[in-house]
N, C-alpha and C positions, 0 to 999 in steps of 0.2 A: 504494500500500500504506500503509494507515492502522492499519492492527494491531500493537500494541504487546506485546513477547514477557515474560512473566511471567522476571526475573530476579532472582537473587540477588548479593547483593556483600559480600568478604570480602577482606581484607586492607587494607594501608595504604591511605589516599584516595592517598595523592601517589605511590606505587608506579607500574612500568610496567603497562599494561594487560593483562592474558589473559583473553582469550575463550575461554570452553571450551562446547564443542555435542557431544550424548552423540548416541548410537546409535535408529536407529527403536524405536519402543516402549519408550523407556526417561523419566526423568526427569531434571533438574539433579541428583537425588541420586544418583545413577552415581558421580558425581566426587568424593565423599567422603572415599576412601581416596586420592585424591592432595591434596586441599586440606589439610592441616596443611603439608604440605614447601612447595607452591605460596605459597599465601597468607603465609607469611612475608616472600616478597622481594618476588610482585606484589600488584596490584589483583585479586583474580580477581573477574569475570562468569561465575556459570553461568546456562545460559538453558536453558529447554524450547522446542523445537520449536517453530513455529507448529503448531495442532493438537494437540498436545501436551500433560498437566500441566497447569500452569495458563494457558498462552498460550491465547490466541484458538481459533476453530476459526471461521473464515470459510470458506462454500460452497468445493468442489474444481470440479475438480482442481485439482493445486497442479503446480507446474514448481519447478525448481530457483533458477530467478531471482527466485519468486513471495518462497520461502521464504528467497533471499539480500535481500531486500529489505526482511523485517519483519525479519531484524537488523540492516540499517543502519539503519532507520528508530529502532530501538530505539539505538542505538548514539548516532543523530543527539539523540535525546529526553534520554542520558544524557550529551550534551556531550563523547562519547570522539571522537576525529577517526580516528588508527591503534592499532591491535592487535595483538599477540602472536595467535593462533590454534592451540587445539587442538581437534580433532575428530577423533569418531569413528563409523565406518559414515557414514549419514546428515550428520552435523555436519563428515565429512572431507568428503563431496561436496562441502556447502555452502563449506566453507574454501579447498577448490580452484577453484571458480566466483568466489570471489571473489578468490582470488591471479590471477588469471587477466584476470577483468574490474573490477576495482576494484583496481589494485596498489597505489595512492595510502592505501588503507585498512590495508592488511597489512604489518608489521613483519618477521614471523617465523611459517611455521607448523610446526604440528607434523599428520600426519594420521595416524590411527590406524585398524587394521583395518577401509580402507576399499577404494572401485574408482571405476576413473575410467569403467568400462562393464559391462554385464551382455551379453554376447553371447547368451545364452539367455535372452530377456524373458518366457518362460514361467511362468517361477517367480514373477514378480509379480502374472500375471496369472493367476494359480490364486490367490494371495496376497488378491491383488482380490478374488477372487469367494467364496473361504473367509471375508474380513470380510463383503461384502454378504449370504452368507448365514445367517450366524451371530453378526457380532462380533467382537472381538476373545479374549474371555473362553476360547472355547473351543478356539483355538490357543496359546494363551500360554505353558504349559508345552512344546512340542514347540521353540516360540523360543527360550526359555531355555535349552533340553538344550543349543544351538551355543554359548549363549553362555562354559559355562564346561568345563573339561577334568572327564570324568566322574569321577578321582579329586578335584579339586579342589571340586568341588560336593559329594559325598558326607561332604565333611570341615566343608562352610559350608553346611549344608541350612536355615538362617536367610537367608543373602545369597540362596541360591535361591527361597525363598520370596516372600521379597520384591521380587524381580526380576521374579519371573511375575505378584506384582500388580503394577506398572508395566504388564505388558502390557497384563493385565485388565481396567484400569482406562482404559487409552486411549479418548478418545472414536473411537467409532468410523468417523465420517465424518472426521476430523484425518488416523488412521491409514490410512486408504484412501485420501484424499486423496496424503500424504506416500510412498504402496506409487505412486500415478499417477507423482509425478514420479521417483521412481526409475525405472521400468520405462522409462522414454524417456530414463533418463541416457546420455548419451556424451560424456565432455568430453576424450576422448585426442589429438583434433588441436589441444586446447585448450595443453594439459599446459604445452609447450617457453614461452607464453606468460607462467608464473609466474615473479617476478622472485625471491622474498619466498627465502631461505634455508631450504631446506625438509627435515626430520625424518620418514621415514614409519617407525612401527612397525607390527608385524605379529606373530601368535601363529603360532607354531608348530603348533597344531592349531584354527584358524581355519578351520570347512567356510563359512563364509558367506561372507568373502574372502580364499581361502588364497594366500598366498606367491604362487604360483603359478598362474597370472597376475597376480592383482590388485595384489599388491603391487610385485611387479617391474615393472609397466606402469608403477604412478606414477614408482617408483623412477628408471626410466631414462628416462621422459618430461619430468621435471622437469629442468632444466640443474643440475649440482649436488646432486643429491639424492641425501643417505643413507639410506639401509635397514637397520633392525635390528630382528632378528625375537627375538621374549621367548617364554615359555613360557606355553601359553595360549589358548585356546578367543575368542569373539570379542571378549569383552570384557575382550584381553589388560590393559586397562589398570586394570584393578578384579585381577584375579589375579594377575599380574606389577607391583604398585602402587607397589615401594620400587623396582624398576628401573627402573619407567616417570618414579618422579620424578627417579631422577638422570639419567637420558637428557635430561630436559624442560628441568629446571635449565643443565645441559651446554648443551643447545642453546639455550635463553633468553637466556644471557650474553653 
């Protein structure tokens, strides 16, 4: 893996390092509303996706190792060795594959409204074939309805707006690619392997990975791992954003 992930970097140079990776279909700017709290104490990296914004889009499918691998690679290029880790959806998979097989790299994570498996790979694979026949463009609003609680969206119909171009705008073979290696995720016999002190948040009105399973899997597959669920559709962490950053902080220290 020679592809190099389009990143940004905010806070102190000599700060600890956080690694923050958002959600499918979304961009680095997800993280917004927690980078003023963050970026004061750490280094934060946000990164797009391979596939993604501005990163690469090299031919799929992609696996999970494809996509842990263009941020070490990225990681290696920016001379960081271990990391702080938050992720969410998509960026939590990648954080857990890497707490997991790379423990030497991860510090601390935190995973957000993510799963450690899809027992029904259905839904990727209609996912799959809704991009191959259309794009991304012409599902993007139906993604966005999960991602925020529908009275909180009707009060932020800017942040929703802009949320659904993130999707729109996904190259479309990155995010089909990025739909492959999800739909053959399974990293639960993985879980008990992460050493890294680990944080999972969860919304409470999450249909993409609600509570229940998803979060209680990682929760109690991880040795150690807390659970704390916020108020909040999938991108708990953009609408629950002042809780999320004292949970983060809390756990960082």
């Amino acid at each position: 893996m020679t592809d190099l992930l389009h990143t940004r970097t905010d806070g102190p140079e000599d700060g600890p390092v956080l690694v923050m990776l958002g959600s499918l279909g979304s961009t680095l700017d997800m993280w917004e509303p927690n980078l003023p709290a963050l970026a004061d104490r750490f280094r934060v990296i946000r990164m797009d996706h391979l596939g993604h914004g501005a990163s690469p889009v090299p031919p799929g499918p992609y696996t999970m190792k494809t996509l842990a691998e263009a941020v070490l690679a990225t990681l290696d290029a920016l001379g960081v060795e271990r990391v702080h880790w938050c992720g969410l959806s998509l960026g939590g998979m990648v954080g857990m594959y890497l707490g997991s097989e790379h423990p030497d790299r991860i510090a601390r994570l935190a995973l957000c409204c993510t799963s450690a498996a899809f027992p029904d790979r259905s839904i990727w694979r209609q996912r799959i074939e809704a991009v191959e026949a259309g794009g991304t463009a012409p599902i993007a609003a139906g993604i966005v309805e999960k991602w925020y609680t529908p009275d909180w969206a009707a009060q932020h119909p800017d942040v929703v707006e802009r949320a659904i171009g993130w999707v729109a705008d996904s190259p479309d073979a990155g995010y089909k690619a990025c739909c492959e290696a999800i739909e053959v995720w399974d990293h639960r016999d993985r879980l008990g392997a992460v050493a890294a002190p680990t944080l999972v948040i969860a919304g409470d009105e999450d249909r993409s990975t609600p509570v229940e399973p998803h979060a209680r899997t990682i929760a109690e597959g991880i040795p150690g791992a807390r659970l704390e669920v916020l108020r909040g559709g999938h991108l708990a962490t953009m609408q629950s954003a002042e809780e999320t950053n004292r949970l983060l902080l809390e756990h960082l220290a």
